[in-house]
N, C-alpha and C positions, 0 to 999 in steps of 0.2 A: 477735678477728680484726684483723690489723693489713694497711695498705692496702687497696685495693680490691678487690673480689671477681674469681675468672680468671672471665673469661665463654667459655661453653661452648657452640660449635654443634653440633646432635644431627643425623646424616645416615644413615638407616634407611630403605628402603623398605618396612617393614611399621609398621603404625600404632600395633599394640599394644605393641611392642617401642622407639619412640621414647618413650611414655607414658612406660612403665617406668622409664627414662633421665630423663625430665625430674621425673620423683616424686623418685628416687635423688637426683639433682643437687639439685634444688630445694630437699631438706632441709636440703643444708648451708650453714651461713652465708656459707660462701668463696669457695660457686661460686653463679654466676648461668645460668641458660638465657635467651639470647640470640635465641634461634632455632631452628626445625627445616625439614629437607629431605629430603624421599625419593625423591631421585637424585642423584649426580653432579654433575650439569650447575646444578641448585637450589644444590647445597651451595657451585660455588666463586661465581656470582653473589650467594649470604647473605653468601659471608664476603669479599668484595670491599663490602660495604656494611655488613655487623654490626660486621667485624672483629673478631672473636672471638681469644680466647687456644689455643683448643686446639678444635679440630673433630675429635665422635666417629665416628669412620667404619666405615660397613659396606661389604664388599668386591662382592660381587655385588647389584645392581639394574639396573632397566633403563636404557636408554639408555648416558650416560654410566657406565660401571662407578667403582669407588671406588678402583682402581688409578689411570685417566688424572686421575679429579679429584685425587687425593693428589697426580700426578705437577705438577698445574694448581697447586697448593696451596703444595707442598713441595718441589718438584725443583726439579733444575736452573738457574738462570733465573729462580725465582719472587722475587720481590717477598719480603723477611721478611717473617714475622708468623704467622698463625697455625701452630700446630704440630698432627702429624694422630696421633692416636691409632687403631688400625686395630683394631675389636673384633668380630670374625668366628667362625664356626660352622667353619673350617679348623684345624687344626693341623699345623703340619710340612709344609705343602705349599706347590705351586708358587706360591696365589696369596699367602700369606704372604712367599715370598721375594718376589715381584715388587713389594708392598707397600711392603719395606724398601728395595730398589731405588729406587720412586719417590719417596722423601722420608720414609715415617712414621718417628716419633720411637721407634715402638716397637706392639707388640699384645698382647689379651686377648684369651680365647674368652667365647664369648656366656653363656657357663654360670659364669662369675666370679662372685664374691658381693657384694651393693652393696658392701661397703667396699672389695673391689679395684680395684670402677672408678673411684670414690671414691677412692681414694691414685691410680689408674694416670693420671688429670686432673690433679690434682698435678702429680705427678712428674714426668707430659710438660711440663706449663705452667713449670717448675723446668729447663728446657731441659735433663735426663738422661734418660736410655734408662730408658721402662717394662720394660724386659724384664730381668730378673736374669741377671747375666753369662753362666751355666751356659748358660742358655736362649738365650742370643746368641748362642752358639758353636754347639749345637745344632741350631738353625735355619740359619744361614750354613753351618755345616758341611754340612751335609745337601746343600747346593749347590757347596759348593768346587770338584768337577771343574770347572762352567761357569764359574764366576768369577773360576778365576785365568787365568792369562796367556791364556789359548786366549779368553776374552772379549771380543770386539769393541772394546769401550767400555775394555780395560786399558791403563794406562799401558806407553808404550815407555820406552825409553833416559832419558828424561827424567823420571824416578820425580817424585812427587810426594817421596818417602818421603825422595831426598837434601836436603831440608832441615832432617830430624829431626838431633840429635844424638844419637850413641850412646849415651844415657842412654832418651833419647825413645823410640828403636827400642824397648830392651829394655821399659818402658813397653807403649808399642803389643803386642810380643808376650804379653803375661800379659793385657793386658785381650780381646786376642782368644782368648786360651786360655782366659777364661772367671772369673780370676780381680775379686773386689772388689777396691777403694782400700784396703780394711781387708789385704787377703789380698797385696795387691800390696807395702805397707809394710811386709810382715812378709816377704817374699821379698827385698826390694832390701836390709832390715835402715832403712830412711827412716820418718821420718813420714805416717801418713795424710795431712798437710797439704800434704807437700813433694808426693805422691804428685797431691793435688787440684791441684795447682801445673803440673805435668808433664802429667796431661790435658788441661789447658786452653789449655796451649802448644800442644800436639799437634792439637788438634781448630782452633783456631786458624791452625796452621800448613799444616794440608792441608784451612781450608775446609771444614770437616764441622761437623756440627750436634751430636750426640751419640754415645756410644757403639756404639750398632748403627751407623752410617754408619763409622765408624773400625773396624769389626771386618770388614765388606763388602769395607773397601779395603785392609784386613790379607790377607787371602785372594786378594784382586783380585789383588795386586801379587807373590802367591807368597811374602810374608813369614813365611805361616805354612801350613800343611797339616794335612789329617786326619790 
């Protein structure tokens, strides 16, 4: 293991199911458990003091739900730093997209196998989208009538998007159509590398964190459609 290990806060309102997460975790040498919370309201006061790399989040508990704390965490306004991994008993649904809405880096269903939560800590902590393109699309898709322009929160006249160049755009459209770096380099005819180069401008350039937030605002902005 090279560097320090990503320390991990575990946010569950059920007690057998945090265990569970801190056994998984615990085993491996890279990651550390930091902490646990089962609520919301617990989870963003730990991680204003643990300061954690990556907080595992479940969506429904009491009080504070795991939406507004994501949003406390991850949205808009927040302070960097922890990144919210959102591992829920949902699939495909409203609170998944709201999820991605308020900041998460990406989600897992509860039924994942240690080793996917195990990489999906990772991978959030490695500031890219847990979620495999397909599945990005998927999910965002599922919503695109409410997200594009008819969205309260969409950009007017003042796109975010006119600061891409039209290399960037086409970029942006393929990672929101669902495609990899690998898949994408082989459509432009570029390198994977130049391809990593071109996202990083991108996410960059319009202030987003990872690839699910850049496919939300691919849709947002009417760039791309079901």
């Amino acid at each position: 293991m090279s560097g320090p290990p990503i320390k991990v806060l575990v946010c569950d309102d059920q007690a057998l199911i945090r265990t569970g997460y801190v056994t998984i975790f615990g085993s491996q040498p890279d990651l550390e458990v930091v902490g646990e919370a089962a609520d919301g309201r617990t989870a963003v006061t730990s991680a204003a003091r643990l300061r954690p790399d990556v907080v595992v989040m479940d969506i429904k508990m009491p009080g504070l739900d795991g939406i507004e704390a994501t949003r406390q965490l991850a949205g808009p306004g927040a302070e960097p730093g922890a990144k919210v991994l959102v591992v829920t008993t949902f699939n495909l649904d409203e609170y998944v997209y709201q999820a991605l809405r308020a900041g998460a880096s990406g989600f897992l269903l509860k039924d994942s196998s240690p080793a996917d939560l195990v990489n999906g800590v990772r991978t959030v902590a490695a500031g890219e989208s847990l979620l495999a393109p397909a599945v990005t699309r998927a999910l965002v898709g599922r919503f695109a009538a409410r997200i594009r322009p008819t969205d309260p929160d969409a950009p007017g006249p003042e796109s975010p998007l006119a600061t891409l160049t039209q290399r960037e755009v086409e970029v942006l459209k393929l990672i929101a159509a669902g495609l990899s770096n690998a898949e994408i380099a082989g459509s432009l005819v570029i390198s994977p590398e130049t391809v990593k180069t071109y996202v990083s401008r991108i996410l960059a350039k319009l202030d987003l964190r990872d690839r699910v937030q850049a496919v939300v605002l691919a849709y947002r902005t009417g760039l791309v459609t079901t």
